[in-house]
C-alpha positions in Angstrom: -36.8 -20.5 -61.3 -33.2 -21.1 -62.6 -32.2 -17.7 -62.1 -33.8 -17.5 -58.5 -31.4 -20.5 -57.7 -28.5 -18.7 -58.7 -29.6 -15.6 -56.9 -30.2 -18.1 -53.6 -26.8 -19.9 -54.3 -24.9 -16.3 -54.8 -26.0 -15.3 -51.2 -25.2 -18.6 -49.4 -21.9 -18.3 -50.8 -21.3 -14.9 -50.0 -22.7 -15.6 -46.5 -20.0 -18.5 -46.2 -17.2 -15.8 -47.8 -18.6 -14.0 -45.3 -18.4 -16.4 -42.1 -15.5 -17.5 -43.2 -13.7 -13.7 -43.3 -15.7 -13.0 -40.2 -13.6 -16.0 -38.2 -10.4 -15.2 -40.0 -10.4 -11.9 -38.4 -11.8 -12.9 -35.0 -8.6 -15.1 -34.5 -6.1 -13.0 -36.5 -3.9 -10.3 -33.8 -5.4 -7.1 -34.0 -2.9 -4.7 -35.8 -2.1 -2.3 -32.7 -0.2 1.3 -33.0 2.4 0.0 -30.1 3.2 -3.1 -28.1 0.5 -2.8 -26.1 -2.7 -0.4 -25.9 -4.5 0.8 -23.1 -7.9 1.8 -22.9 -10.4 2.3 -19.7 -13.7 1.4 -20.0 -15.8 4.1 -17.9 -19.3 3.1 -16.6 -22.3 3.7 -18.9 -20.1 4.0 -22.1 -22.3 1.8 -24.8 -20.6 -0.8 -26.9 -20.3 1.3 -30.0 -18.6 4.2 -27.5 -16.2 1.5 -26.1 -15.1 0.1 -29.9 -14.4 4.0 -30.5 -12.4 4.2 -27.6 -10.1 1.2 -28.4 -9.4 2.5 -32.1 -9.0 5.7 -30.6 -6.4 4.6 -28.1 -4.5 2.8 -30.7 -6.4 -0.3 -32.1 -5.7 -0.3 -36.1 -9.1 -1.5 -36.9 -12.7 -0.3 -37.9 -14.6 0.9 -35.3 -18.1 -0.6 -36.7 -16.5 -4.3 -37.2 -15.1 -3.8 -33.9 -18.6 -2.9 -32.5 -20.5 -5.3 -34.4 -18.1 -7.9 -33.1 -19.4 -6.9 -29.7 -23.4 -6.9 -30.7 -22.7 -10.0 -32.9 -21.2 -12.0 -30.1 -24.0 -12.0 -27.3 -21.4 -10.5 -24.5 -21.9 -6.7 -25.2 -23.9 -6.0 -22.2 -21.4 -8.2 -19.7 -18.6 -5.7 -20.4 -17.5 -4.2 -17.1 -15.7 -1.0 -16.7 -12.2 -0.8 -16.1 -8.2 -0.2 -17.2 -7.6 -2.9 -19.8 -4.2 -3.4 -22.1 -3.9 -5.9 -24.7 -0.9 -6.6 -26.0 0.7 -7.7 -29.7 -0.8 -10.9 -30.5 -3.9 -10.0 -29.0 -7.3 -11.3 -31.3 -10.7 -9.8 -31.2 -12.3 -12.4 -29.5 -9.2 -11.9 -26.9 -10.5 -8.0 -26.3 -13.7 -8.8 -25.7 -13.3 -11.6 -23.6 -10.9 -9.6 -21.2 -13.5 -6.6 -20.6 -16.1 -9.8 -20.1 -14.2 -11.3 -17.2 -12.7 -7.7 -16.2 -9.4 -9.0 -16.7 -8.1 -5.2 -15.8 -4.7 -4.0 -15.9 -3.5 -3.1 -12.7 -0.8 -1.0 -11.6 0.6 -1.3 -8.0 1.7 1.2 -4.9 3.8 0.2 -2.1 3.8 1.3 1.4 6.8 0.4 3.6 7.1 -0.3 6.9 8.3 2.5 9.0 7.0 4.8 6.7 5.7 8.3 7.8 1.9 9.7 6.3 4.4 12.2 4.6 6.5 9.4 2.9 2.4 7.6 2.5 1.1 10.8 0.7 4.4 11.1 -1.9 4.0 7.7 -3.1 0.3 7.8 -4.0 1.2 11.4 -5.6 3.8 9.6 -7.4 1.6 6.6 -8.1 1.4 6.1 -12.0 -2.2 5.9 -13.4 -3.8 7.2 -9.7 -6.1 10.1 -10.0 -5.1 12.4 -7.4 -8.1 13.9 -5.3 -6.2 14.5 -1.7 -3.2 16.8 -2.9 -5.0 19.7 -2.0 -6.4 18.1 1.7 -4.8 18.7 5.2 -4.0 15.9 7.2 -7.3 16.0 8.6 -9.1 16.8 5.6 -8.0 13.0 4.5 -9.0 11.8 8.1 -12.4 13.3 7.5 -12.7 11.5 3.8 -12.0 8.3 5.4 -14.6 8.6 8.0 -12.1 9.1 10.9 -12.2 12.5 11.7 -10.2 14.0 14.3 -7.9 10.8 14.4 -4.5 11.5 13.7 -3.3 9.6 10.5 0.3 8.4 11.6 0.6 4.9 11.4 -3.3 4.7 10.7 -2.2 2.8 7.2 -1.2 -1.4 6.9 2.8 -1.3 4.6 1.5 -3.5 1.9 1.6 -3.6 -2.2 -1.6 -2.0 -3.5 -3.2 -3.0 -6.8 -5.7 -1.0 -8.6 -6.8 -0.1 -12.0 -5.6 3.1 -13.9 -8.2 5.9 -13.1 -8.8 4.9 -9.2 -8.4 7.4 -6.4 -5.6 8.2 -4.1 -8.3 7.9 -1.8 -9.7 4.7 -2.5 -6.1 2.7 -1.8 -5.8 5.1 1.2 -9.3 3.7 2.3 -7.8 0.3 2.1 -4.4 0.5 3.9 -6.7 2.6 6.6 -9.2 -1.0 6.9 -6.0 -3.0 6.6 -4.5 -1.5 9.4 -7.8 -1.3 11.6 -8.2 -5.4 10.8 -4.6 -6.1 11.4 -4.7 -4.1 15.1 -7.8 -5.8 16.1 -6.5 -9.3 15.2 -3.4 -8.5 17.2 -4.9 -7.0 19.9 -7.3 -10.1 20.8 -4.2 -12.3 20.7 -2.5 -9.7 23.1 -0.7 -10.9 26.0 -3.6 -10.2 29.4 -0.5 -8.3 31.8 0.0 -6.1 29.2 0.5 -1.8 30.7 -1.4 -0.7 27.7 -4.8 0.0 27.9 -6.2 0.4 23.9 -5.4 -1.1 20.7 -4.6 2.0 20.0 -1.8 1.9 22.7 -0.6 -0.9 21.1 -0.1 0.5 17.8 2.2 3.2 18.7 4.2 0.9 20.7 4.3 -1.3 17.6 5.5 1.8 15.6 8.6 2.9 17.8 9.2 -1.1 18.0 9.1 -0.7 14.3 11.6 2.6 13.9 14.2 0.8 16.8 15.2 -2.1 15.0 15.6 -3.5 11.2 15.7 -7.1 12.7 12.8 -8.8 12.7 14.0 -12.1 15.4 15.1 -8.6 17.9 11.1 -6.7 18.0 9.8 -9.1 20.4 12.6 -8.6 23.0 12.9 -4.8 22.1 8.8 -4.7 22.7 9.7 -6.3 25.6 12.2 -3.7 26.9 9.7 -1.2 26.9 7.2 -2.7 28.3 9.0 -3.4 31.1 10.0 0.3 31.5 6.6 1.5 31.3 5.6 -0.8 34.0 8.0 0.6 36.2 7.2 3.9 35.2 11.3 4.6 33.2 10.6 7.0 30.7 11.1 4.7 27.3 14.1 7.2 25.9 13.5 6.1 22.2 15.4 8.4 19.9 12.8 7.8 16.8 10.3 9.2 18.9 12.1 12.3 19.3 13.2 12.5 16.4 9.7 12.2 14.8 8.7 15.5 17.2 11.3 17.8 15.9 9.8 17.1 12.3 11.4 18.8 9.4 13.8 20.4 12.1 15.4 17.0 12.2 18.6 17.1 10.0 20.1 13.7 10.2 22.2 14.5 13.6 20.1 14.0 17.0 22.0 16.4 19.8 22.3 16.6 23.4 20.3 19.5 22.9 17.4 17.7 20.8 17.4 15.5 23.4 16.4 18.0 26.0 13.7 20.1 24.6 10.4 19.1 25.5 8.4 18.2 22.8 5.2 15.7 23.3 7.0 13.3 22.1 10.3 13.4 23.6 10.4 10.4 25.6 13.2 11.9 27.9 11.4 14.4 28.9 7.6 12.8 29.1 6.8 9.4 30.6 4.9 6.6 29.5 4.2 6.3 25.0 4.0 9.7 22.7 0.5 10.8 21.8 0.8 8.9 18.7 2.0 6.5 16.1 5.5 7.7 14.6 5.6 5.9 11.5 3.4 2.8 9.8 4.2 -0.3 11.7 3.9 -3.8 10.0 2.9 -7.1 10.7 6.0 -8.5 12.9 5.9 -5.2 15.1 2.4 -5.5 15.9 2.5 -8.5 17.2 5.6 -8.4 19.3 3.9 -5.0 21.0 1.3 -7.7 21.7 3.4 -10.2 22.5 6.6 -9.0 24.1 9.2 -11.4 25.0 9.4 -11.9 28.8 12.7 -10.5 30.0 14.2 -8.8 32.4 16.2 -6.4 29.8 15.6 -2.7 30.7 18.1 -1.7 28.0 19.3 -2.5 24.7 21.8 -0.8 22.3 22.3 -1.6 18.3 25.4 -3.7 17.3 26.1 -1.6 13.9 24.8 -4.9 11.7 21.1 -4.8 12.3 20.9 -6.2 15.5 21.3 -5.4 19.2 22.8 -6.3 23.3 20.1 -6.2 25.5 21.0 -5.3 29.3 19.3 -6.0 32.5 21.4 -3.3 34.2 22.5 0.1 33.7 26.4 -0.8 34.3 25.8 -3.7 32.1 24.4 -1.7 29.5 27.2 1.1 29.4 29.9 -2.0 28.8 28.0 -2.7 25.5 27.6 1.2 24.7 31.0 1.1 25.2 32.0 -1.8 23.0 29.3 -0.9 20.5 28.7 2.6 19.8 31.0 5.0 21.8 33.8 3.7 20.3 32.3 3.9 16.8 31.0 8.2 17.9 27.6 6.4 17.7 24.6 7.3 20.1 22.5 4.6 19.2 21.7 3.5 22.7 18.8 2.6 24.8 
């Protein structure tokens, strides 16, 4: 019986050895192959796939203790898929806990205000860790994949920072600056002004995007929303230079002429009454709701200052004493 004893005492104290090497390494930093490791977690990969994939990506460690760490520990079945990075200092128990909570590592796009769906389309291509799936789309191939066919996509998406996790879709983020901007337009709209000369939210959102294009200063968009809205309800074409400039497209380079000015295009506001046929660029927040919300004035015309911000006139003689003082002096054209 003695020797059973010592046989039973052997394994209790290699089980203890054992413990106690077991919670040494799950609170010791995992060795890793650079600062910081990353590793996505794809749905319906098992445990003993997922502790591959770590080592695999970087993670100086066994595979097996790795998955037994996962089996061992209850949470092997709560691991969500995702991007994940871990950094130096990182422990085992630290890993697993992250892909428990989905603790993801996210990268970020930003659209800006005023953009174009050109300038919309180059950042997501440029986006780092975004799996492109629209380069080879048209305009209204995208439309179509976002369940708005035949709708033209210029200013259809909200300027925002966009998070997501390495290995999501160009399309996905487009899908939610597109809601964004469809929740953003119907708020505004239900707080819009009721004497309002536009007729649809989605009136209001191309106003919002020339308000957006005519002026960098954020206190000036409710009394340059209000310039036009005057003119339309008089029936003055709005003469808005981003709109025309927006219609030449790529023909545009950097100098607006007489001549541009002139040539009918749909939306060449010189030439055409009332708004363009569409958004010209992404419109945010402040621009939205001052196309709502116009300032009551009596200003049929305004013309930039050179710093950002702008002289609005009641009159046309008025007006040409601040184009004057303003811009022909400076072999500007900015006027209104």
């Amino acid at each position: 019986m003695r020797w059973l004893r010592r046989l039973l005492g052997a394994f209790v104290l290699l089980a203890l050895v054992a413990g106690a090497a077991a919670l040494w390494w799950l609170h010791r930093p995992l060795e890793l192959a650079a600062p910081s490791v990353e590793f996505s977690v794809e749905p319906g990969m098992s445990p003993r796939q997922i502790a591959q994939g770590w080592v695999d990506a970087g993670v100086r460690t066994s595979p097996l203790v790795l998955y037994e760490w996962f089996r061992w520990s209850g949470d092997a079945r709560r691991i969500r898929a995702g991007s994940y990075e871990i950094r130096t200092g990182a422990t085992p128990r630290d890993l697993l806990r992250k892909m428990v909570l989905g603790d993801e590592s996210l990268a970020t796009v930003r659209f800006i205000e005023g953009w174009t769906f050109r300038q919309v389309r180059a950042a997501l291509a440029g986006a780092e860790g975004l799996k492109p799936t629209i380069t080879g789309m048209s305009d209204a191939e995208v439309m179509a994949a976002l369940g708005a066919p035949g709708r033209h996509p210029e200013g259809r998406f909200f300027p925002d920072t966009y998070a997501y996790s390495r290995g999501s879709t160009d399309l996905a983020v487009l899908q939610r600056a597109y809601r964004a901007m469809a929740k953003r337009l119907d708020e505004a709209w239900a707080r819009r002004h009721p004497d309002l000369p536009l007729r649809s939210p989605d009136e209001a959102l191309i106003l919002a995007s020339i308000v957006e294009k005519e002026t960098g200063l954020a206190s000036d968009r409710p009394q340059v929303a209000g310039v036009f809205v005057n003119r339309l309800r008089i029936g003055m074409p709005l003469q808005t230079d981003p709109s025309v400039i927006y219609g030449l497209g790529e023909a545009f380079d950097g100098n607006l002429r007489k001549r541009d000015l002139q040539t009918d295009t749909p939306y060449n506001t010189y030439t055409r009454p009332g708004l363009p046929p569409t958004p010209i660029a992404m419109p945010g927040k402040d621009s939205l709701m001052a196309a709502v919300q116009p300032q009551r004035t009596k200003a049929l015309y305004f013309v930039a200052r050179g710093d950002g911000s702008s002289v609005f006139s009641e009159s046309l003689a008025e007006h040409n004493r601040a184009v004057d003082k303003y811009q022909r002096r400076q072999g500007a054209s900015s006027a209104r």
